[in-house]
C-alpha positions in Angstrom: 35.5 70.3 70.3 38.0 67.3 70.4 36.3 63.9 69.1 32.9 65.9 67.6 31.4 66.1 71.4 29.1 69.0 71.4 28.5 70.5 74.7 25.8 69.4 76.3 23.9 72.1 78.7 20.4 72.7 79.7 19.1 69.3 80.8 17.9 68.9 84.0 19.3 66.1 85.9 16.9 63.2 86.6 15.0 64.0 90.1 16.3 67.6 89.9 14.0 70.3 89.4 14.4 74.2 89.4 13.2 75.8 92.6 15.0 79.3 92.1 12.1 81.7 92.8 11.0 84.8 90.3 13.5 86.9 90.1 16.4 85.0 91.5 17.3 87.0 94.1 21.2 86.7 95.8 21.4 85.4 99.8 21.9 88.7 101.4 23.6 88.8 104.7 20.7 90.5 106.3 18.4 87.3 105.6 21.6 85.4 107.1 21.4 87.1 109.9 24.3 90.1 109.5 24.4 93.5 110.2 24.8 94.9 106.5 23.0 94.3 103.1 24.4 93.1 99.9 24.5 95.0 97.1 22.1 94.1 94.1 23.0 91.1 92.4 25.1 91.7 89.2 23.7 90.4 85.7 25.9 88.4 83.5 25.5 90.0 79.9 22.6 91.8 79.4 20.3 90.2 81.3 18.5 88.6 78.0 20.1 85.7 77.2 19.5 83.4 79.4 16.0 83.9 78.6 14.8 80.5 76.8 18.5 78.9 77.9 16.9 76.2 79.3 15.1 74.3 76.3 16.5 70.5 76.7 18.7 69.4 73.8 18.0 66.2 72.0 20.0 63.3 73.6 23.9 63.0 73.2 25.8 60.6 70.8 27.7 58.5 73.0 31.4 58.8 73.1 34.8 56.7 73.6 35.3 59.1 76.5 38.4 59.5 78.3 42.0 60.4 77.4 43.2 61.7 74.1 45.7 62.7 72.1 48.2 59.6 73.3 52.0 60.9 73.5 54.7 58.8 74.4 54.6 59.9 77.7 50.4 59.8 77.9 47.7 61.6 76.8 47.7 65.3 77.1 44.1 66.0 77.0 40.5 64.6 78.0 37.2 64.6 76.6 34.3 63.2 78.6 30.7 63.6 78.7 30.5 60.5 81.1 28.2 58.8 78.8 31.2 55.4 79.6 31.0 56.3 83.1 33.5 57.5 85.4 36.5 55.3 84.6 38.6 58.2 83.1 38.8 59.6 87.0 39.8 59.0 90.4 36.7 60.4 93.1 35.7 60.3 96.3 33.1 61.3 98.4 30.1 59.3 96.4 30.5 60.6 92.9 28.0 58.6 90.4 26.9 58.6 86.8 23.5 60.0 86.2 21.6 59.2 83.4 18.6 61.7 82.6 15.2 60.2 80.9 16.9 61.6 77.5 19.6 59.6 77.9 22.7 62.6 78.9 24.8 61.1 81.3 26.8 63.5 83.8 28.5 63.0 87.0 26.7 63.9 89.7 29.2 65.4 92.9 26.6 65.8 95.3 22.5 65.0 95.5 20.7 68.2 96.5 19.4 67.3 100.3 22.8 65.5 101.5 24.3 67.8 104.6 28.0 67.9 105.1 29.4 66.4 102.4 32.6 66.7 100.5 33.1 65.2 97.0 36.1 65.6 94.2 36.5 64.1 90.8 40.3 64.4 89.0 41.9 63.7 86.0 45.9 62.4 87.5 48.3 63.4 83.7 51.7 61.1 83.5 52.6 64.1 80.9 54.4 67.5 82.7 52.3 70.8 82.1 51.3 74.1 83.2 49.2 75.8 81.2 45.4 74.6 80.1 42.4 74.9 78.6 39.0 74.0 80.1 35.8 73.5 79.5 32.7 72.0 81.3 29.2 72.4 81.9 27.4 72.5 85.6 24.3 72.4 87.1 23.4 73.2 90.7 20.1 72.0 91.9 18.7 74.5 94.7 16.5 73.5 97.4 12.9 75.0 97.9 14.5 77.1 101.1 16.4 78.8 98.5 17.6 82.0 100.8 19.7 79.8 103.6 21.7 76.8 101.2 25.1 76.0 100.5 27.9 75.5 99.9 29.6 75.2 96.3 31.1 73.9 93.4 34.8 74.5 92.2 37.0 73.4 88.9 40.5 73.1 90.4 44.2 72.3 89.5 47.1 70.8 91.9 50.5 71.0 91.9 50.8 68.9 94.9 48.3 66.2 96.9 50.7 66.8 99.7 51.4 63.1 99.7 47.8 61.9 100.7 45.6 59.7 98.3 42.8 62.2 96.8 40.3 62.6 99.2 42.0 62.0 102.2 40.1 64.5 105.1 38.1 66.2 102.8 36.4 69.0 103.9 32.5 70.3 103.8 31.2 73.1 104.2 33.3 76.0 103.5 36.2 73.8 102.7 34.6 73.2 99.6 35.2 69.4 98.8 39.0 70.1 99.0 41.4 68.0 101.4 44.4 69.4 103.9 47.9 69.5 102.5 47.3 70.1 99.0 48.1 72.8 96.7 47.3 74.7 93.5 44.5 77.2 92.4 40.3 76.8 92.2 38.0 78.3 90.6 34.9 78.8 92.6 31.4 79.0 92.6 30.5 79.9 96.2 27.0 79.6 96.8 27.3 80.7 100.6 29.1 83.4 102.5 31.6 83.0 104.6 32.3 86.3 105.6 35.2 85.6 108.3 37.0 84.1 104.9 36.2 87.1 102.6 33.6 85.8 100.8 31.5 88.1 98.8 27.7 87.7 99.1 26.2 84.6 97.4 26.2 83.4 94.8 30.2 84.4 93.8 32.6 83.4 91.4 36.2 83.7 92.9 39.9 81.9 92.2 41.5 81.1 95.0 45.1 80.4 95.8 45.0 76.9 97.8 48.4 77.3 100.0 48.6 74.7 102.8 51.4 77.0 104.8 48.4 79.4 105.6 46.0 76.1 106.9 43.5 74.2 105.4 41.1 75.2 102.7 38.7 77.6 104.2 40.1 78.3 107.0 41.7 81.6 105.4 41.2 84.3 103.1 42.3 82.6 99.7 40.3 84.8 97.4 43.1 85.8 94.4 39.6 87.8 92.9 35.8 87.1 93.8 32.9 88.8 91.8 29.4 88.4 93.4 26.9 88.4 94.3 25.1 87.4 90.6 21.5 86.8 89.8 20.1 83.2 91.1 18.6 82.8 87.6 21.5 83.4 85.7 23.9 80.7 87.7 21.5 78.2 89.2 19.2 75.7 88.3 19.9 75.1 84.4 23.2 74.4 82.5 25.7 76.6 82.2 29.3 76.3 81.0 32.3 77.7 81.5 35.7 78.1 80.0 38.7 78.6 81.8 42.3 79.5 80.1 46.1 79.5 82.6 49.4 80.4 80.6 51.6 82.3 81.3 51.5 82.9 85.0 47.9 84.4 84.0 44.1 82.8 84.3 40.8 83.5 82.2 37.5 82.5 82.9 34.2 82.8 80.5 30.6 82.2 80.8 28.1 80.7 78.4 24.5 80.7 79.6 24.4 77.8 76.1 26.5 75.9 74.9 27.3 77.6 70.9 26.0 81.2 72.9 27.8 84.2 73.4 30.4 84.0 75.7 30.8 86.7 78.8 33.7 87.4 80.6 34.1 86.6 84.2 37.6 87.1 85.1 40.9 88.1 83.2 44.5 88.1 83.5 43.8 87.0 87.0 47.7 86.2 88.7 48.1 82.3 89.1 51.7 80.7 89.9 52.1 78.7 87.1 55.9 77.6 88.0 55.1 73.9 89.4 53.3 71.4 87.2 49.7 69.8 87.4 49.1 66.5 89.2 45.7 66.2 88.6 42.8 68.7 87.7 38.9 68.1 88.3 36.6 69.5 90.3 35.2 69.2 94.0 31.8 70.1 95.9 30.9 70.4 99.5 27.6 70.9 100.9 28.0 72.0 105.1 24.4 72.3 107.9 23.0 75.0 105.2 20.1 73.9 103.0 22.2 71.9 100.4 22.4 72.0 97.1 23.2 69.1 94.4 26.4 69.3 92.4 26.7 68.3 88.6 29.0 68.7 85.8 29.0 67.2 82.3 30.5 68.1 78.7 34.4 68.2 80.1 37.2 68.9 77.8 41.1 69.7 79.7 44.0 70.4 77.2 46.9 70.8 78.2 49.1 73.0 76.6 52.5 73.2 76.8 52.5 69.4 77.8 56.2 67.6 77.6 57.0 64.6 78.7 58.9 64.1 82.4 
C-alpha cells in the first residue's frame, strides 16, 4: 500500500469490547417483532478464517498521513491511518481520534451507547474523477442487548452535496449518517432492518443509489443489491477490511476478515452511474432509538483513477 502503511485490523478500540454472543446469531424479524423469520445467516468464506482473526497487531509506525500523489491540480489519492489526526478531512456529527493502549489511532464515527446520532467523515478532491479504489478497515462495537441494536456504517461517494455544507440535516437512524439533497452511491453495512425500505435482515451489506428526486436517504427503497443477513461473528466486533473498486459504470466490493488474508467477494459488477464526478468520498454512521452500536474505521487508502485535472 501507498507510503509502506500496512493495514491495521484486529485491535479493539480503547473502552470497546466484544459482546457478540456464541454463535453470532443475525436479528431476525421475529425477535423484532415481525410476522416472518429470516433465513440463516450466510457465512463469508468457509466459515474458518475468521477463526484466530482477532490477535492484536503490534502498534503502527506513524505516518505523514493525508494526501498523496500531488498533481498540478491536487492530490489524487489519500492514505491515512489517523495516527496525525483528522486534519486530512472535513466531519461532522462528533467524529474523534482514538488512540488504543497500543498506540493505533483510528477515527471513531460514533461511541457505542450514543442514541440518534448521525456522523460523516470525507475526503473533498480539487482533481476531476470517476472511478476508484478503496480500502479501509472497520470495527463495530455491539452492545450487550445484541438482538435489538442499530443502525450502520457506510463508505460513500458524492457527486453532489446539493449545495449544503457536509452535514447539513444529517440524518439517524435509518438515514444512515447521510444528509438531504445529496447525491451519489454507498456502500452499506446495515446493522438493522428496515423492512418498509427493503432492507434485508441484519446484519446486510447493500449499495445503494442515493437520488434526492426520490426523498431523503431512507426514506425509499435505494438498495442497487443487498446480501444478508451474515454471521454476527464474521462482521462485528473485531476488524475487518474491505476493498471496494468503481470503473466503468461498474462497482466491486471484497472482504478480508485480516489484513494480508484471503480476500472474499461480496458484490460484483454491481451497476453504479459513473457519468458525474466525485466531490468528496468518506464514510457516515448513524445510530437511531435501537440499542446503538459504535462506529470505527482506520487503515484508509482512496485512489482515484482516472483523475484529470478540471
Amino acid at each position: 500500500m501507498a507510503c509502506g502503511l500496512d493495514v491495521v485490523g484486529t485491535t479493539v478500540p480503547d473502552g470497546v469490547e466484544s459482546t457478540t454472543p456464541e454463535g453470532g446469531a443475525a436479528i431476525s424479524l421475529e425477535e423484532a417483532g415481525a410476522s416472518e423469520p429470516e433465513p440463516e445467516p450466510e457465512r463469508i468464506g468457509d466459515g474458518r478464517d475468521n477463526e484466530g482473526a482477532d490477535a492484536a497487531p503490534p502498534a503502527e509506525t506513524p505516518v505523514d498521513a493525508g494526501a498523496v500523489d500531488a498533481g498540478p491540480c491536487g492530490p489524487s489519492a489519500l492514505v491515512d491511518n489517523f495516527a496525525q489526526g483528522l486534519g486530512s478531512w472535513t466531519h461532522y456529527g462528533g467524529v474523534q481520534q482514538g488512540v488504543a493502549q497500543n498506540g493505533n489511532a483510528y477515527a471513531r464515527l460514533i461511541a457505542e451507547g450514543a442514541n440518534t446520532r448521525a456522523a460523516g467523515l470525507f475526503w473533498l478532491p480539487t482533481v476531476k474523477a470517476k472511478a476508484f479504489k478503496a480500502t479501509f478497515a472497520y470495527y463495530i462495537a455491539t452492545p450487550y442487548s445484541y438482538w435489538y441494536m442499530g443502525d450502520g456504517l457506510t463508505f460513500t461517494w458524492l457527486t453532489s452535496t446539493g449545495g449544503a455544507s457536509l452535514g447539513t440535516g444529517a440524518i439517524a437512524g435509518q438515514g444512515l449518517g447521510l444528509q438531504p439533497g445529496v447525491a451519489g452511491h454507498a456502500f452499506a453495512l446495515d446493522g438493522r432492518q428496515h423492512a418498509s425500505i427493503g432492507d434485508r435482515g441484519a446484519p446486510s451489506f447493500s449499495f445503494f443509489d442515493i437520488d434526492p428526486s426520490r426523498g431523503n436517504p431512507g426514506s425509499y427503497d435505494w438498495h442497487i443489491e443487498n446480501k444478508g443477513p451474515y454471521r454476527r461473528s464474521d462482521v462485528y466486533d473485531a476488524w475487518r477490511t474491505i476493498e471496494i473498486t468503481v470503473a466503468n459504470g461498474r462497482a466491486t466490493a471484497q472482504f478480508r476478515f485480516v489484513p494480508n488474508g484471503s480476500r472474499y467477494g461480496l458484490f460484483e459488477n454491481v451497476p453504479v452511474d459513473t457519468s458525474a464526478d466525485i466531490v468528496a468520498m468518506g464514510f457516515t454512521a448513524s445510530t437511531g432509538s435501537a440499542e446503538p452500536m459504535g462506529f470505527f474505521v482506520d487503515t484508509v487508502s482512496f485512489e482515484l483513477t482516472d483523475a484529470v485535472c478540471p
